[in-house]
NUDREN-822013 format. One record per residue (C-alpha): residue in three letters; x, y, z. Coordinates in steps of 0.2 Angstrom, whole numbers, plus 5000, padded with zeros to 4 digits. Each point is the difference from the previous one (the first is absolute). Layout:
<nodes>
ALAXYZ...
</nodes>
This chain:
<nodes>
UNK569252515457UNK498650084990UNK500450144992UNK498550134997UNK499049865000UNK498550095004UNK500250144988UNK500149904985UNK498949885006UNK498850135001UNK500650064982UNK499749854992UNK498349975007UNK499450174999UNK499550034983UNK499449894985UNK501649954989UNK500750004981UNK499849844989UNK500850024981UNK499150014985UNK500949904991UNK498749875005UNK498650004987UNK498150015006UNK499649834993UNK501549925012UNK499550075015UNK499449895011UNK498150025007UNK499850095016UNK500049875014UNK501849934993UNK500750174996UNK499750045018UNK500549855006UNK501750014991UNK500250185005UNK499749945018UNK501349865000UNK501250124991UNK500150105012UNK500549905012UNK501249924990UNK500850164996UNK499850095018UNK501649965007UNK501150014984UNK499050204999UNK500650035014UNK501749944999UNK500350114982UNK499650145012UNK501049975015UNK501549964986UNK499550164993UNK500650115013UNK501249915010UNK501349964983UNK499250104983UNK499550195006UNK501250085009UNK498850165002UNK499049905012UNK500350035018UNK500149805004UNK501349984987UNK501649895002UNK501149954991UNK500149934981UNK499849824996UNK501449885010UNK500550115011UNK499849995017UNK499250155011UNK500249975016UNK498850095015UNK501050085013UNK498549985014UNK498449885003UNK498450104995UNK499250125011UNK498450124998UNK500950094986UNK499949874990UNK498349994989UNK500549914985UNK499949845007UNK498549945012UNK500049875013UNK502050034999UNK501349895007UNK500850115017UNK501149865003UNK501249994987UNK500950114988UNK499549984983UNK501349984988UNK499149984982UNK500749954981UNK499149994985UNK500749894987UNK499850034980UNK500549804993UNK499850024985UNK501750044992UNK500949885014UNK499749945017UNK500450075016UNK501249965013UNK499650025016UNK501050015014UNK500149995021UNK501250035012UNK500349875014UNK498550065014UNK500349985018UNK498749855004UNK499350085015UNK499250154985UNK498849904990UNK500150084982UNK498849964984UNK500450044983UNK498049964990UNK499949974981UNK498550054994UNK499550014982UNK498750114989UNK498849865003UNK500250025019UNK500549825002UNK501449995015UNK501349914989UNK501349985013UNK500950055014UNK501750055007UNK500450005019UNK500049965017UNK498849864999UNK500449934982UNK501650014994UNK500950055017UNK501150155008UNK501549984988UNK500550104985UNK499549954983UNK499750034982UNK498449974993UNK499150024982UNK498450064996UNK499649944983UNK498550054987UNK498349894994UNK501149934984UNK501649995007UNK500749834997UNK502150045002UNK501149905012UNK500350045016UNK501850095002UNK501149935014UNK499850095019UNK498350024996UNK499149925015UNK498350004993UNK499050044983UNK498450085002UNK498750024987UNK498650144998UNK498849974990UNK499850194993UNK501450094995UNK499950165012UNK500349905018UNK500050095019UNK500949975015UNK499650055016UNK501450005012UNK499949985017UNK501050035016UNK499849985016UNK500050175012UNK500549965017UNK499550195008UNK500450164993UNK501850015006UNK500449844988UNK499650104984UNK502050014996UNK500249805000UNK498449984989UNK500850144986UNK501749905002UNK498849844995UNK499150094985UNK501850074995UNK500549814997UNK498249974988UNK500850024983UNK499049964982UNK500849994985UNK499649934981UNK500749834996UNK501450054988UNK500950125013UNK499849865013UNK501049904985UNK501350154998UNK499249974980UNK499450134987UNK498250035003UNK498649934987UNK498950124989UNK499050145010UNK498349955002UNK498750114988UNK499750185009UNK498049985008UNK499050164998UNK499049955019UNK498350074998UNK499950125017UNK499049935015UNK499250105014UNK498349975005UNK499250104991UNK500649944983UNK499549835006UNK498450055006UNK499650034980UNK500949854994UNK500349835009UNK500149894984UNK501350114992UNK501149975015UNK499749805000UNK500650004982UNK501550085003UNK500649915014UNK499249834991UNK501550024987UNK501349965011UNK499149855008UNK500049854989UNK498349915004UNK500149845012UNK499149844998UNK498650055012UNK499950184993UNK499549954979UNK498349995006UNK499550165007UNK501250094987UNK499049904984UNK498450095011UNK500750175002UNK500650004979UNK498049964998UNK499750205006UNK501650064993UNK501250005016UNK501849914997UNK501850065000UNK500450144988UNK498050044996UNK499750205001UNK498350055008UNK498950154996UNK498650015011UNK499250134990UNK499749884987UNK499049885009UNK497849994999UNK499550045016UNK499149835002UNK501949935001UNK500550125012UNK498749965012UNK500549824998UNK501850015002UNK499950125015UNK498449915008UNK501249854999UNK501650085008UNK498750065012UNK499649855006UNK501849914997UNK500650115015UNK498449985008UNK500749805002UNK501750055004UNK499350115017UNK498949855007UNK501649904996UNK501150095010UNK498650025013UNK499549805002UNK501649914991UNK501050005018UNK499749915014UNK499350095014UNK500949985017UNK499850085015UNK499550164989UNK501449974988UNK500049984982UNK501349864999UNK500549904981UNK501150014988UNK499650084983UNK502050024993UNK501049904991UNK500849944983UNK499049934983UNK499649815007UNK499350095017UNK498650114991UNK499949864985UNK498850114990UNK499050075012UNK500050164999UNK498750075013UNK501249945013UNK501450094991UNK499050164997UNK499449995018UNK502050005006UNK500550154991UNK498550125005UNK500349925017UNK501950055001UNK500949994985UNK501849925001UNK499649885014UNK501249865004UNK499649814999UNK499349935018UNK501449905001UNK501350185001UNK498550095007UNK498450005008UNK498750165004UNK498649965011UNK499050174999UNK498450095008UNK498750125000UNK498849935014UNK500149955015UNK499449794999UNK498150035000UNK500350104985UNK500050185007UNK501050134992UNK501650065011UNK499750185003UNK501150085010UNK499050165001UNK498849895011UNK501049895009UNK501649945006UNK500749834997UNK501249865003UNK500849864994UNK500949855013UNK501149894993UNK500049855014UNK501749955009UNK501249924987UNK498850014986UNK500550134990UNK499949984980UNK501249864995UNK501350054988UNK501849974996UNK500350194997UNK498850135007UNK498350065001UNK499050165004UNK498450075001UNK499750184990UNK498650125003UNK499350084983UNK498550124998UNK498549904996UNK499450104984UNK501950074991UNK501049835008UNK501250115003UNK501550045014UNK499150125011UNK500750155009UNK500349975018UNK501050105014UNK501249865003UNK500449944985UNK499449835003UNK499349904983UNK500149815006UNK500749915013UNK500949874995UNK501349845011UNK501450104998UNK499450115011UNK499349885015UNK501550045010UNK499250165005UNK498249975003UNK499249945015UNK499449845004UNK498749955009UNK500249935018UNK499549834990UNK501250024987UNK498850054986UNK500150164991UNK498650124995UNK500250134987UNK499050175005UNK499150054983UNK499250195002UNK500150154993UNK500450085016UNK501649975013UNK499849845012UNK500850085013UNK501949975005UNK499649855007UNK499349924984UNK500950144988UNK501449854994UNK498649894994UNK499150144991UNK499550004983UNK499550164992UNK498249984992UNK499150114986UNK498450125009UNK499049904991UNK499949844991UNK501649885000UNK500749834990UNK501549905008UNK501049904992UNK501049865009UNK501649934989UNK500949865004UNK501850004989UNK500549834997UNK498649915011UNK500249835008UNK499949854992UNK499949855015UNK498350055012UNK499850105005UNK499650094986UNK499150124989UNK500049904986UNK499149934992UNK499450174999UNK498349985006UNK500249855007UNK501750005011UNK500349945016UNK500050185009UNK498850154995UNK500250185003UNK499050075016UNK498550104999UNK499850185003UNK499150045016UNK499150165004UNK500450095016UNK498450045009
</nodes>
């Protein structure tokens, strides 16, 4: 899930950025290290940025359009995205968000879930400021039966009350979760809102039935759109740095960032600054985002065509490095762990041409009995190539996914190929159709809960089945 991911990516990059002057001229460092520190900070701080804002709009400012619902309390999405929905690129059309953002500090949080049919997968994914997956509840693993939950802060070292299942612990004190749950075809939409109506949050002390602690101190939330970060991407690191205590692998590049100024409640005035320091710090992000695209670009194994690895997960998966972690989140924020998720995904055909569907039409053939192997589902979702966004189509149709194999035709071999084009098929070929963009196209393949025993996807990279190339039709 990567929420304007482009747009503030772009912001970020786009413009040379503030440093404080609280920093005297004879502790500046020299201008290879300042840049180098600039660099490395920016990609340290890219994902928590982008978090801020994302937290920003869904919980804090209810004038903006993609607002929510205030800290713990569950909004919940009465339909899978469509077109209409622009906020989010390379959105999920499978599932029905359900989404909670969780304020620790004064207390934790408990969360609960209804017993789940186990035929519907369902996920509940913790993700803190730090944009470490921290846990997860659901199909795969805690199970389908109701429960109870907590969702505890950075510093919180209470015990655990009983009917509590499990404890987790963010390491920040602002926490997401993403909820999701499974859609079985439009007509099923009523028994997935009787399934969200059953997610519940509440803090620890009404769980307890006891008199809630001491209100947490009121937070004046500096406002976030892309403009405003565009001027300052430091300021926003600080603020959100607050709320994060450092961890053992972080100390290093923080003690870096303090030598130019940057850490948590430090005020920025770009104004300020010689413009021999603004050329290094903006030369540096500059080239810190530079890294992150050619990470994205090689940091996956290619297969078939497909982009397929794994760049989410919690603390001890990233283990300090951040170019891996900054790559995720301008890849697609919000991503689950390979072991609840994995997202093959593709912009050229396997000798590296872009899929353009304004020049040709295309197909994909899964072989008879080798469709992606997963305990829940899988699909495959059709995005415009330059947005990654839903695109508008006369059918509909965003994805094809296995619940919907009842209805598509096989081949007389038993394998099925997808029809990807822009225009119809024909009505022989109509149910297999995937509506493509007049232009360039990105597919992403997800596989919900994927295999373990061979075959299988993972590794990612190095599993035991792979995804099929996409051929052109001549």
């Amino acid at each position: 899930m990567t929420v304007r991911a482009r747009v503030l990516v772009a912001a970020l990059t786009g413009s040379i950025y503030a440093l404080t002057p609280t920093v005297s001229q004879a502790q500046w460092p020299d201008v290879r290290e300042a840049k180098a520190i600039a660099e490395e900070g920016f990609i340290y701080g890219l994902p928590i940025v982008m978090n801020y804002a994302v937290m920003y709009e869904f919980a804090i400012d209810r004038s903006s359009n993609q607002y929510k619902a205030p800290f713990n309390q569950i909004y919940n999405f009465k339909n899978v995205a469509t077109y209409k929905d622009t906020a989010v690129v390379t959105p999920n059309s499978d599932t029905p968000y359900s989404v909670l953002w969780l304020d620790l500090r004064a207390e934790p949080i408990v969360v609960s879930v209804p017993a789940v049919e186990k035929t519907r997968y369902y996920t509940v994914q913790l993700i803190d400021g730090n944009t470490f997956n921290f846990g997860y509840i659901g199909s795969r693993a805690t199970g389908s039966d109701a429960g109870d939950y907590m969702v505890v802060g950075p510093n919180w070292q209470g015990a655990t009350p009983p009917g509590i299942r499990k404890v987790f612990q963010s390491s920040t004190q602002f926490t997401f979760a993403a909820i999701r749950t499974q859609l079985f075809n439009p007509e099923d939409m009523p028994n997935v809102a009787k399934v969200q109506a059953g997610y519940k949050a509440q803090p620890l002390s009404t769980y307890l039935k006891q008199s809630a602690p001491p209100a947490a101190p009121a937070i004046d939330f500096p406002k976030a759109d892309a403009e405003l970060v565009k001027k300052n991407f430091f300021e926003y690191l600080d603020f959100a740095l607050q709320f994060a205590p450092a961890g053992p692998e972080e100390r290093t590049i923080r003690e870096k960032l303090a030598r130019i100024g940057v850490g948590a409640g430090k005020t920025f005035e770009f104004k300020d600054l010689p413009l021999t320091h603004k050329v290094e710090i903006g030369l540096g992000m500059k080239e810190g985002d530079e890294k992150v695209e050619k990470y994205l670009a090689t940091g996956s194994k290619n297969i078939n065509g497909w982009k397929v690895g794994s760049l989410f997960g919690d603390r001890l998966f990233y283990s300090g490095d951040w170019l891996k972690r900054a790559a995720a989140a301008k890849g697609g924020i919000y991503g689950n762990d390979a072991a609840e998720a994995v997202y093959p995904m593709t912009k050229t055909l396997a000798d590296g041409e872009t899929l353009d569907a304004s020049k040709h039409n295309y197909t994909v053939t899964f072989p008879a009995g080798q469709y992606p192997p997963v305990e829940a589902f899988w699909s495959v979702t059709m995005y415009d190539g330059k947005s990654q966004l839903l695109i508008e189509n006369p059918i509909n149709r965003y994805l094809i996914n296995s619940p919907m194999l009842p209805g598509l035709k096989k081949n007389p071999d038993g394998s099925l190929t997808l029809h990807i084009q822009k225009d119809p098929p024909g009505a022989d070929k109509e149910s297999n159709w995937l509506p493509a963009p007049n232009g360039e196209m990105y597919l992403v393949m997800r596989l919900y809960w994927p295999k373990v025993e061979a075959p299988s996807i993972l590794p990612p990279g190095t599993g035991t089945w792979q995804p099929p190339g996409i051929k052109k039709v001549s």
